[in-house]
C-alpha positions in Angstrom: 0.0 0.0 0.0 1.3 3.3 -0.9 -0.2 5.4 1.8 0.5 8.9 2.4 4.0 8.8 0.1 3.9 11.6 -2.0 6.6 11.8 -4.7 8.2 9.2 -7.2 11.5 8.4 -6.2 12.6 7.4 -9.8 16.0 5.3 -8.2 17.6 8.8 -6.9 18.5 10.7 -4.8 16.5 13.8 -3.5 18.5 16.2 -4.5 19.5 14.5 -7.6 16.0 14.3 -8.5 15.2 17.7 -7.7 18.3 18.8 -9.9 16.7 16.7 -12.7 13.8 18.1 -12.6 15.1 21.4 -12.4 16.9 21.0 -16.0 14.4 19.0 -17.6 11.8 22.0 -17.1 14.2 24.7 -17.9 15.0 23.1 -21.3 11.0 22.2 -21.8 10.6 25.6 -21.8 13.3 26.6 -23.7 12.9 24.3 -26.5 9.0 23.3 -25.7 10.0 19.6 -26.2 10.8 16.9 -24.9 11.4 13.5 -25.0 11.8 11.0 -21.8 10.6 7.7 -19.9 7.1 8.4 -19.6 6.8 8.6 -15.9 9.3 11.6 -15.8 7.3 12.8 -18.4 4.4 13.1 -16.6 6.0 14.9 -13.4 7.9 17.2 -15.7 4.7 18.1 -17.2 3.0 19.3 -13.6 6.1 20.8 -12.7 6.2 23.2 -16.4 2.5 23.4 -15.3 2.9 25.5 -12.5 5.7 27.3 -13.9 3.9 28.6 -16.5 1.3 29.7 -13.9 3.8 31.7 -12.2 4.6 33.2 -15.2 0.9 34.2 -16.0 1.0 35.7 -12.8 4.1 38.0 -13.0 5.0 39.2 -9.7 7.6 39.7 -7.9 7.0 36.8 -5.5 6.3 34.4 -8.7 9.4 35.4 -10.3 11.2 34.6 -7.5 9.5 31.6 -6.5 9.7 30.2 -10.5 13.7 31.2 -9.9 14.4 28.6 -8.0 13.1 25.7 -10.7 14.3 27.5 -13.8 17.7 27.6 -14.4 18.8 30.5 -17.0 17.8 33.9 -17.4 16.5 33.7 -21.4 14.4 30.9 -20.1 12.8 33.1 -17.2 12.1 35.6 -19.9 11.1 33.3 -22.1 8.4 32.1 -19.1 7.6 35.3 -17.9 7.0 36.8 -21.6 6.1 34.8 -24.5 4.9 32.2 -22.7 2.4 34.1 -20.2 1.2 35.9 -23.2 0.4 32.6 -25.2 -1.6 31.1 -22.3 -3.4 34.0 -20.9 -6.6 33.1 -22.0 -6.3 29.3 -20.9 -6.6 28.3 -17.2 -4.7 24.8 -17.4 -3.5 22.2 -19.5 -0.6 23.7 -21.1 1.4 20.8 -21.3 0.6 17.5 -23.5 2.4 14.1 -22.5 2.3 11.6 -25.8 3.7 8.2 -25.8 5.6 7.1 -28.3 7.9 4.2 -28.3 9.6 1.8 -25.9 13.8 2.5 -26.0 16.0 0.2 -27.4 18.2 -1.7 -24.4 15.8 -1.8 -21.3 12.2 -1.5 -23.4 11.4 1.5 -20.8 8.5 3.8 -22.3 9.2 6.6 -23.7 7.0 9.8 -24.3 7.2 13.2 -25.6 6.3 16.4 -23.3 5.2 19.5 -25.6 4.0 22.8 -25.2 0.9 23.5 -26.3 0.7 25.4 -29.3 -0.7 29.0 -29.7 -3.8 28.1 -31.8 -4.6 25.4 -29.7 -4.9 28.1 -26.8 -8.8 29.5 -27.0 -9.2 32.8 -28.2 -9.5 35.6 -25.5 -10.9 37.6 -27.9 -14.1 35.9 -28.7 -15.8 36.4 -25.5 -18.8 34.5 -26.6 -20.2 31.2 -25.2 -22.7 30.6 -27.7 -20.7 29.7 -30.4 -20.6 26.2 -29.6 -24.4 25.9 -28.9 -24.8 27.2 -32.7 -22.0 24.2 -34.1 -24.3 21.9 -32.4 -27.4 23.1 -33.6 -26.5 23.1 -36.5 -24.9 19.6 -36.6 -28.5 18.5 -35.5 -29.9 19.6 -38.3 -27.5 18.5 -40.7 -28.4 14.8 -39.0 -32.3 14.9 -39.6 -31.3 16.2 -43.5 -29.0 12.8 -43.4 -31.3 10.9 -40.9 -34.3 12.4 -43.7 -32.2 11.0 -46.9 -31.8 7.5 -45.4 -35.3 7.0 -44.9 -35.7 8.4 -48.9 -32.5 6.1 -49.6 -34.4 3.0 -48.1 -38.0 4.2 -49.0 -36.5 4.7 -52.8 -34.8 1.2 -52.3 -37.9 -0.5 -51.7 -39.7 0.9 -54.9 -36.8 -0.1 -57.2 -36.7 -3.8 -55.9 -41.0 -3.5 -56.4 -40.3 -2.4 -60.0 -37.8 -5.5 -61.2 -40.2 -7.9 -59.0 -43.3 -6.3 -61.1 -41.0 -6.0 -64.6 -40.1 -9.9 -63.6 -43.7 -10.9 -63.2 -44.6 -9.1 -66.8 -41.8 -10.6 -69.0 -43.2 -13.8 -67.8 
């Protein structure tokens, strides 16, 4: 049972583990991919996560506190800049984990983690909800025209096999 333990030790040390991580989310951000086992992957991800939340919020305190995980001054401007700007409008999610092979030697699972990209964020602009209400309405209609044909389709069906059974019945 794996009450109350909190982290994944991944066979290391704390500190190496916190150094890890440290690097592996200062280079996600720098080059917004990358590629490891999969269960780094998915603790890298949470940890870019709340980065990038820090950098949305852009104080003095977040700075600081998003300091001591990123490593490199480009990639705190990077975080604090383009990045909060790409991912205002969103309030999550910025991070996609996708698996993609098993590595050659020890058959250990490997996945990519990736940035979002900027037209997969929802606009800010738009400001309106009802824009998905009108896709689905109108996607209902669309299926009564198709539901609509398919009943012609089979109703039309049904006369053409009455015709050859009827042309059948006269040539004999």
């Amino acid at each position: 049972m794996r009450h109350r333990v909190n982290t994944r030790k991944l066979g290391r040390t704390g500190a190496h583990r916190v150094s890890m991580f440290r690097n592996m989310v200062s280079s996600l951000i720098e080059h917004e991919k990358l590629e490891t086992t999969h269960e780094k992957a998915r603790l890298v991800g949470r940890l870019a996560e709340r980065m990038i939340t820090l950098g949305k919020r852009g104080d003095l305190h977040a700075r600081r506190q998003a300091l001591r995980v990123v490593r490199g001054r480009e990639v705190q401007a990077k975080l604090f800049g383009e990045l909060a700007e790409r991912f205002a409008g969103r309030t999550g999610g910025y991070t996609r984990v996708l698996r993609t092979r098993r590595r050659h030697g020890d058959a250990a699972e490997m996945s990519i983690v990736a940035l979002l990209e900027p037209s997969a964020a929802p606009a800010a602009e738009k400001g309106e909800k009802g824009g998905r209400k009108k896709k689905t309405a109108a996607k209902k209609a669309g299926t009564k025209k198709a539901a609509g044909a398919k009943a012609e389709g089979k109703a039309g069906a049904k006369k053409s096999a009455r015709k050859k059974k009827s042309a059948k019945s006269d040539e004999a």
